[in-house]
C-alpha positions in Angstrom: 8.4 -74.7 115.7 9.4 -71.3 114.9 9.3 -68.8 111.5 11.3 -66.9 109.9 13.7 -63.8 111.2 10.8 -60.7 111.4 12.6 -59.0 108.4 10.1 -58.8 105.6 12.4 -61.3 103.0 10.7 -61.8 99.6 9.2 -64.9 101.2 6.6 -66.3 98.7 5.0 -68.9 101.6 3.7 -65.5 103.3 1.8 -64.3 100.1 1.0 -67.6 98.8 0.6 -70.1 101.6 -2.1 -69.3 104.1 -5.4 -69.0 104.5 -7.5 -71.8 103.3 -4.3 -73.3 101.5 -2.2 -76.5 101.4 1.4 -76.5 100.3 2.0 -78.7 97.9 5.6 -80.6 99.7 6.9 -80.8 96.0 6.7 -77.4 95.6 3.7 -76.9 93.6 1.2 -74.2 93.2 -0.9 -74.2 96.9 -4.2 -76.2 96.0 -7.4 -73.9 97.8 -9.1 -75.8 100.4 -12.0 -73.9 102.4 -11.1 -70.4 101.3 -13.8 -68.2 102.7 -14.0 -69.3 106.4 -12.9 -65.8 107.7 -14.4 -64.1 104.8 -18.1 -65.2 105.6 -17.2 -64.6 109.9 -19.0 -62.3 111.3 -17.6 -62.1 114.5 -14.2 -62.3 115.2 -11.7 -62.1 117.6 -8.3 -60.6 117.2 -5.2 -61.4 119.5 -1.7 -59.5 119.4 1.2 -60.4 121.1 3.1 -58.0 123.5 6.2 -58.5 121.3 4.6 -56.6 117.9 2.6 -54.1 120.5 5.8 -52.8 122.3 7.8 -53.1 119.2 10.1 -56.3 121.0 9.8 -53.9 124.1 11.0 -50.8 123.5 7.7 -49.4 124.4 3.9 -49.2 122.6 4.3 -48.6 119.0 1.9 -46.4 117.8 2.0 -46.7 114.2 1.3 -50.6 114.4 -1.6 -49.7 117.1 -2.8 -47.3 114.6 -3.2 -49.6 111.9 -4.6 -52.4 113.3 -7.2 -50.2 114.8 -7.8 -48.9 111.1 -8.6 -51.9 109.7 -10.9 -52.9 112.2 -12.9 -49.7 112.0 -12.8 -51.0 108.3 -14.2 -54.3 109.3 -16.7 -52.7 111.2 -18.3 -50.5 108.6 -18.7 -53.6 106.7 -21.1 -55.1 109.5 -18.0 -57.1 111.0 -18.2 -57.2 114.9 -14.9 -56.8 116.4 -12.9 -58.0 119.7 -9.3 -56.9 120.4 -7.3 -59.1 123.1 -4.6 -56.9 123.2 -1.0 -58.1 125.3 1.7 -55.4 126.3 0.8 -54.1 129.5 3.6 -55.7 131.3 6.0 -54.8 128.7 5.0 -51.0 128.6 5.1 -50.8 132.3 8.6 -52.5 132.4 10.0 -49.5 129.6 8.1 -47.1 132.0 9.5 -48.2 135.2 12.9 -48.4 133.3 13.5 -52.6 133.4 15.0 -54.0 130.8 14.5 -57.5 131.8 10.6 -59.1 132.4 10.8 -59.6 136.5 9.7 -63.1 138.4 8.3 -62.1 141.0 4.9 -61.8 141.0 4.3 -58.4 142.6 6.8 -56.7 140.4 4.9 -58.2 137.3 1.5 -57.1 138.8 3.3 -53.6 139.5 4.3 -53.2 135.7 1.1 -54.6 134.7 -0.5 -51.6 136.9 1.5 -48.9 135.2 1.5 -49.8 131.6 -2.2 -51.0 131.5 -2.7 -47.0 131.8 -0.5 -46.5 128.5 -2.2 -49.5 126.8 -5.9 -48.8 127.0 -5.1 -45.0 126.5 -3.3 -45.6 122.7 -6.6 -47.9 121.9 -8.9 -45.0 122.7 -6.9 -43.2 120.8 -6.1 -44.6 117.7 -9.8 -46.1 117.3 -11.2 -42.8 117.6 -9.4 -41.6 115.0 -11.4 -43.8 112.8 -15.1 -43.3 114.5 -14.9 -45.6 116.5 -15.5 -46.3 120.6 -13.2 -48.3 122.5 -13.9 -50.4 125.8 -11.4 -51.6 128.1 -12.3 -54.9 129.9 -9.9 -57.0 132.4 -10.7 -60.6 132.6 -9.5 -63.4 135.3 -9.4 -67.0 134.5 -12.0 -67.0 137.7 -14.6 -64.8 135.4 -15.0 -67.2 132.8 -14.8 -70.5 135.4 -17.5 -68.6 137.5 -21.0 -69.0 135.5 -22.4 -66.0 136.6 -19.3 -64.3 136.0 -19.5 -65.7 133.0 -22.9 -64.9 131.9 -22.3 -60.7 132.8 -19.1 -61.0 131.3 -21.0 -62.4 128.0 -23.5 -60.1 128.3 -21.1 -56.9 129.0 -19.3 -57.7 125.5 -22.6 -58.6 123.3 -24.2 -54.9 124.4 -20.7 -53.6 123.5 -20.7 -54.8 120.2 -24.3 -54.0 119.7 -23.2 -50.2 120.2 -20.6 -50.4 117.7 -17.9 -50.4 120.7 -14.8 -52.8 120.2 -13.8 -54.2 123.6 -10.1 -54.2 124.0 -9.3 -57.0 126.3 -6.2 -58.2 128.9 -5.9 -60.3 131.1 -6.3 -58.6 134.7 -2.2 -58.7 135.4 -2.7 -56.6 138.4 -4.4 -59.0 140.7 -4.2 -62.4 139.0 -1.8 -65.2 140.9 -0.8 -68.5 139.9 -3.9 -70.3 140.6 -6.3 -68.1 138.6 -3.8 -66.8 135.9 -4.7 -67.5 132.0 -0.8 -68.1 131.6 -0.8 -66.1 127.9 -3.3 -64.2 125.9 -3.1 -66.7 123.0 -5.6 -69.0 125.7 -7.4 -65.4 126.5 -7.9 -64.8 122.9 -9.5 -68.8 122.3 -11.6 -68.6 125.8 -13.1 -65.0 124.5 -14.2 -66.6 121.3 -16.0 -69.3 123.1 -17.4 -66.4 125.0 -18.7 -64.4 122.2 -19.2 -67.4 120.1 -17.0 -65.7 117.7 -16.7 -67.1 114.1 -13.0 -66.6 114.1 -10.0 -66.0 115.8 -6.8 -64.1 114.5 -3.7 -64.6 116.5 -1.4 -61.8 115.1 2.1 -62.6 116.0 6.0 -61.8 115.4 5.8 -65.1 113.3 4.4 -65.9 109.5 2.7 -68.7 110.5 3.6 -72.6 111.3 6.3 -74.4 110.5 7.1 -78.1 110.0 10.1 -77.6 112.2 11.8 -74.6 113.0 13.4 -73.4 109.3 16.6 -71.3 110.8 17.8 -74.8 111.6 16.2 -76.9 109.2 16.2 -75.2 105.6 14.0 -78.0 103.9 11.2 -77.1 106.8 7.3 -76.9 105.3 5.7 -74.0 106.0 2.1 -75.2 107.0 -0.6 -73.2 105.6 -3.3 -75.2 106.7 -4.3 -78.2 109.4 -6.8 -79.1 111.6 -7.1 -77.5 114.7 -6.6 -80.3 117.7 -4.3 -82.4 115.1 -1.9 -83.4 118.1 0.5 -83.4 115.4 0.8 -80.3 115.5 1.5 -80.1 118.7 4.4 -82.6 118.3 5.8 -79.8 116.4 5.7 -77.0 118.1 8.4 -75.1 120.4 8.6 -73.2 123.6 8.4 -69.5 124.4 8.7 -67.4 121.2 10.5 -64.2 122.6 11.4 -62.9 126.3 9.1 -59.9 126.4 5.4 -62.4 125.8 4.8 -65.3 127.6 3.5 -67.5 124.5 5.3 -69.6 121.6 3.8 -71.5 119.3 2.6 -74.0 121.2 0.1 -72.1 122.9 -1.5 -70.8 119.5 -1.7 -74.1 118.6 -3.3 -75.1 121.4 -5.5 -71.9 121.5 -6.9 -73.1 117.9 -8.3 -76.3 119.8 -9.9 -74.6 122.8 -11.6 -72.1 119.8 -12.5 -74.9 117.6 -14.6 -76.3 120.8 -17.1 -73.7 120.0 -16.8 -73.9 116.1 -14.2 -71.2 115.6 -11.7 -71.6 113.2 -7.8 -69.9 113.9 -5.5 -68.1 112.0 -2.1 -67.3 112.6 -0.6 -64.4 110.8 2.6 -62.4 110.7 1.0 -58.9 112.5 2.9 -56.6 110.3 1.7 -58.0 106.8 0.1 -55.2 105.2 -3.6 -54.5 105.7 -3.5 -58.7 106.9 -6.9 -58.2 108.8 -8.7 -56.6 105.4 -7.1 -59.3 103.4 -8.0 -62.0 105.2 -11.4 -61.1 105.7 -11.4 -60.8 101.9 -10.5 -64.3 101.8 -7.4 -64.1 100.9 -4.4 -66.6 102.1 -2.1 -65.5 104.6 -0.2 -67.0 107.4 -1.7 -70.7 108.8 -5.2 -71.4 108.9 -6.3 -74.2 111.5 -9.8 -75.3 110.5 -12.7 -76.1 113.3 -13.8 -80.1 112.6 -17.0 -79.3 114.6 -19.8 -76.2 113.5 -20.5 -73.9 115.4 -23.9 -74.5 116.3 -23.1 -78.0 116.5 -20.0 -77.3 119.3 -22.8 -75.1 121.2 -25.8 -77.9 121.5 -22.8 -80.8 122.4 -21.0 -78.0 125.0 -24.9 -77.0 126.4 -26.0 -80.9 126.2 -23.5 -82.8 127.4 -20.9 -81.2 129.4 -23.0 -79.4 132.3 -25.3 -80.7 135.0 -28.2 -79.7 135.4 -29.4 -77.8 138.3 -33.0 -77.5 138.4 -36.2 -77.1 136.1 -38.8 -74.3 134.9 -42.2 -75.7 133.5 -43.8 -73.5 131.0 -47.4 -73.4 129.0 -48.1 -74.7 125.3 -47.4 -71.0 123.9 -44.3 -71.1 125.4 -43.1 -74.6 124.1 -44.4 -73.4 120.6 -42.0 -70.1 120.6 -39.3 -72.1 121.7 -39.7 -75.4 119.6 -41.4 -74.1 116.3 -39.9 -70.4 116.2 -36.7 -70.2 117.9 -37.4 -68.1 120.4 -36.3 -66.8 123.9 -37.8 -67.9 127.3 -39.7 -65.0 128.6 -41.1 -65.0 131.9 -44.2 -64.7 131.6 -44.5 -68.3 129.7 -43.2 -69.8 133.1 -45.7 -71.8 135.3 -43.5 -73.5 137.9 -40.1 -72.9 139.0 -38.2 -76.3 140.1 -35.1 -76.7 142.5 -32.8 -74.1 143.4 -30.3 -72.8 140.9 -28.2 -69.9 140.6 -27.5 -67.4 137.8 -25.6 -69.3 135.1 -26.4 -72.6 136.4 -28.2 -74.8 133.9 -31.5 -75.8 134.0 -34.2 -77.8 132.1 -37.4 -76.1 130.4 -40.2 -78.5 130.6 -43.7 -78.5 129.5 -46.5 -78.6 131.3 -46.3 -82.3 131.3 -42.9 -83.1 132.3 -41.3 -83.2 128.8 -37.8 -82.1 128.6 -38.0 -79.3 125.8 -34.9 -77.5 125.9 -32.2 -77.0 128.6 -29.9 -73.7 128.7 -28.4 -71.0 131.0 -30.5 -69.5 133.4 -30.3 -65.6 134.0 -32.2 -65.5 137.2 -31.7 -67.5 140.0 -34.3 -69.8 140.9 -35.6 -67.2 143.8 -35.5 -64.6 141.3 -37.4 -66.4 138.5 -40.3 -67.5 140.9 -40.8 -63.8 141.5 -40.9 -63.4 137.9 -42.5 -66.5 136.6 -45.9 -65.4 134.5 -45.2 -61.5 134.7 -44.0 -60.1 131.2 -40.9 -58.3 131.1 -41.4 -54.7 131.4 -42.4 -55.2 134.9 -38.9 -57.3 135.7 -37.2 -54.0 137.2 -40.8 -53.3 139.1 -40.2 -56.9 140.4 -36.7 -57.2 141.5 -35.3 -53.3 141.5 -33.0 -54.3 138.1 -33.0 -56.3 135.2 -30.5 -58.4 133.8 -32.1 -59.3 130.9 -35.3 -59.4 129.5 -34.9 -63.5 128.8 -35.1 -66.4 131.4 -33.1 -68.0 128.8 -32.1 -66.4 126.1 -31.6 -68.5 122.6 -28.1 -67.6 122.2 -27.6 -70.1 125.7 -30.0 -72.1 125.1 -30.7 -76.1 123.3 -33.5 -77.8 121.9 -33.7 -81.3 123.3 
């Protein structure tokens, strides 16, 4: 399933059809259906291809780096919190090391990835600077988000970024990943960093307007599809192979980056990346490119990912104030409600908060290991770093990782 040619033809679909919209197949006006879904996010992730951040390869564009970066320094003045997953490094190393053709063997791709991740990060710092704004590099492996604890620092490194107003700019780590631990494209990056931020939406801004019924170059009735449902595997019926020899992703892998998003209630859209100002318009709510909607909400995907999907690996009891800040206010597990520490578990691992009398009252992921927590356990939290010589948080649990039973 492709688009149409990247020229910018008087294409009504990409003004009309997007967003929150369903084409009429007769030809009618698009009727609105959930317009407002990336309006109302407040987090969101943003993915863009290597093919619209090298301009097809020739190189990082600038301009388009530039104006991207000015719209989410827009975003962010409006209280928006922003996360770049950002492609090209391999394509800027190959136009700096002279290859015009994307290598196979995997040292040579590690070696570009090497060189042009220098360029990359460099023309984010630069171009969100320009607008007020701080930039962070971050490198993730496949292995940092399999690995709980991993997992857990690499959470908490992005939530303090965005809490200082800093908008992580994110690649996959080309220079050391193999087959084994490799994400394989940025479009499953980009879906596994929403379900790590629990974004509220993810934009996949490609060389493409958006979904097609079948590819329209070779089938002129083709239905642009302005809305589904991400997971429909009919979708995925539809969909076609690489989209370009510079990335590594097609369609297919958007589509399937929607469902791996949707698993933690994010919806997906998929927009043509040079649409003018298409991040400030959607966000306004207007309908561009393909929306594909999360069936499940978001706090609903958390409690069935945090209820039902990891085993348990051991227990802290805690007092009657405790279970009342957790079960009546919402709050955090702090140490000092802790009476007993139970089993041995690691940072990460999940674990059950009972009370005093054996009740199960909420389970979530632990941010001390079970050593670390018995040290802790009924000492408030200033004296953490007394305790153990650092702090990784101030929670046992905090709420954000955490399930009521």
């Amino acid at each position: 399933m492709m688009t149409e040619p990247l020229s910018a033809p008087d294409d009504p679909l990409s003004s009309k059809c997007g967003f929150a919209t369903l084409l009429d197949p007769h030809g009618g006006r698009p009727a609105s259906a959930g317009l407002g879904a990336l309006k109302s996010a407040r987090r969101i992730v943003v993915k863009v291809g290597s093919s619209l951040v090298t301009n097809e390869g020739r190189g990082i564009d600038a301009d388009a780096v530039g104006n991207w970066c000015r719209q989410l320094a827009t975003l962010a003045a409006q209280g928006r919190e922003l996360v770049m997953v950002s492609s090209g490094a391999i394509a800027e190393g190959m136009k700096r090391l002279g290859w015009r053709t994307r290598p196979s063997e995997l040292h040579e791709l590690q070696a570009a990835a090497a060189v042009g991740q220098m360029g990359l990060a460099q023309m984010y710092e630069t171009q969100l600077s320009r607008f007020g704004m701080g930039s962070a590099q971050v490198l993730l492996t496949h292995a940092d988000l399999a690995d709980r604890e991993r997992y857990l620092n690499a959470r908490s490194t992005l939530l303090t970024l965005l809490r200082l107003q800093v908008i992580p700019v994110i690649n996959e780590n080309d220079t050391v990943v193999n087959d084994e631990i490799k994400f394989g494209d940025n479009d499953t990056l980009g879906a596994l960093v929403a379900n790590l931020v629990e974004a509220d939406a993810l934009v996949i801004l490609t060389d493409q307007r958006g979904l097609y019924s079948a590819d329209p170059r070779q089938h002129p009735d083709a239905r642009f599809i302005a809305q589904g449902r991400a997971g429909d595997s009919a979708l995925e019926q539809m969909a076609g192979g690489a989209g370009s020899s510079i990335g590594r992703g097609g369609m297919l892998t958007k589509i399937l980056a929607a469902k791996r998003a949707a698993g933690s209630g994010a919806s997906t859209v998929i927009a043509w990346g040079r649409e003018p100002d298409v991040l400030l318009r959607l966000a306004a709510g207007e309908a561009i490119g393909t929306a594909l909607l999360a069936g499940t909400p978001k706090l609903a995907a958390r409690k069935q990912w945090m209820a039902d999907h990891l085993q348990l690996r051991g227990s802290v009891r805690v007092d009657a104030g405790a279970v009342l800040k957790l079960r009546d206010e919402g709050k955090s597990l702090l140490p000092i409600g802790v009476i007993e520490v139970e089993g041995e578990f690691h940072r990460g691992d999940v674990i059950a908060v009972l009370s005093d009398a054996g009740t199960e009252i909420a389970r979530g992921l632990a941010n001390y290991s079970s050593g670390e927590a018995r040290l802790i356990a009924r000492k408030p939290s200033s004296q953490i770093v007394g305790l153990l010589g650092y702090a990784n948080e101030q929670e046992l649990i905090h709420r954000d990782n955490m399930v009521l039973a």
